[in-house]
N, C-alpha and C positions, 0 to 999 in steps of 0.2 A: 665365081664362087670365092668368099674369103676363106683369108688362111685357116678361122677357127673351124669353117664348116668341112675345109680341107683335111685338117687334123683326127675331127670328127670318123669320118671316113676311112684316114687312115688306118686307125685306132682298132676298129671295127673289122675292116679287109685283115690284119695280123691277126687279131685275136680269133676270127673267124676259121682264117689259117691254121690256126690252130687244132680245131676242132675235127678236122681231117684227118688227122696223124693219131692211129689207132694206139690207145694207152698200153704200154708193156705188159702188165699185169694186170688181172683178177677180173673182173665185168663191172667197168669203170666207164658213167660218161660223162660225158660235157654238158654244160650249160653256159649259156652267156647271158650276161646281164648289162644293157645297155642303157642307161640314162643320160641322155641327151639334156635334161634341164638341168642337172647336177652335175653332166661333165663326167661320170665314172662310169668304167668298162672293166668291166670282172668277166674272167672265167673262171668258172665253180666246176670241180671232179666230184663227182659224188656214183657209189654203187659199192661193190661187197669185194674185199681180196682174200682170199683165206679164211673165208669165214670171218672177216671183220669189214665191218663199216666203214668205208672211204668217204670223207665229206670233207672239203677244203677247196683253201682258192689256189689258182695257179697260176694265175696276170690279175694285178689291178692295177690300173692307168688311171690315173685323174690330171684333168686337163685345166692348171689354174694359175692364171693371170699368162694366158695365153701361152706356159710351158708344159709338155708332159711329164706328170710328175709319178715316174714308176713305183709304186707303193709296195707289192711283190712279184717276181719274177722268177718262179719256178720252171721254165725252159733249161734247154740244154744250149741256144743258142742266142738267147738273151734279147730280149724285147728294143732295147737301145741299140742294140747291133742293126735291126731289123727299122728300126728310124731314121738311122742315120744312113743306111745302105736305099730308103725310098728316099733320103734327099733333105731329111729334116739337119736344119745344125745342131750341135752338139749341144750350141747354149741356149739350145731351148727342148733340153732334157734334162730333167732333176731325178737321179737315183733316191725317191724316197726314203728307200730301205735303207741306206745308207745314214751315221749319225750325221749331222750337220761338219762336225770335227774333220771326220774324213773324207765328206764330199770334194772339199775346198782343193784336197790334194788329187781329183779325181781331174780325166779330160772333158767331164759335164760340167753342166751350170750349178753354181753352190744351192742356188734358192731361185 
């Protein structure tokens, strides 16, 4: 297997992981959204807190030019944390969210 279908996989196994871990609040669930030809893996919170509508993303990963580029990360223990602990290096993760300015000072890949 190569590294992209490696990646694929991994991407998948976390965000999957994720989905396990019953939401704190309100009746709240998950969804994943895997696109394999586009390289993007979303997980989507969507249901009712308080009488209001919960609809958002929680992880999006996109995987391009062979690095993951974390786009958002609303965990508690951080989707990069969780790359680099299955064995990915560092410089082949790009904090999306992050401006380009501050990447550069970051221990990630700038781009």
């Amino acid at each position: 297997m190569d590294t992209l279908d490696n990646y694929r996989q991994l991407i998948r196994s976390i965000i999957t992981e994720h989905t396990r871990v019953p939401y704190a609040y309100g009746d709240i669930q998950f969804e994943t959204i895997f696109d394999s030809e586009s390289d993007r893996y979303i997980l989507m919170i969507l249901g009712w807190e308080n009488g209001h509508r919960v609809h958002g993303c929680l992880i999006h990963v996109d995987i391009i030019n062979g690095k993951f580029w974390i786009q958002r990360d609303g965990t508690e223990v951080g989707v990069a944390n969780q790359l680099v602990d299955a064995g990915v290096p560092k410089d082949q993760i790009v904090l999306g969210f992050r401006s380009p300015e501050i990447r550069k000072y970051t221990e990630f890949a700038a781009a």
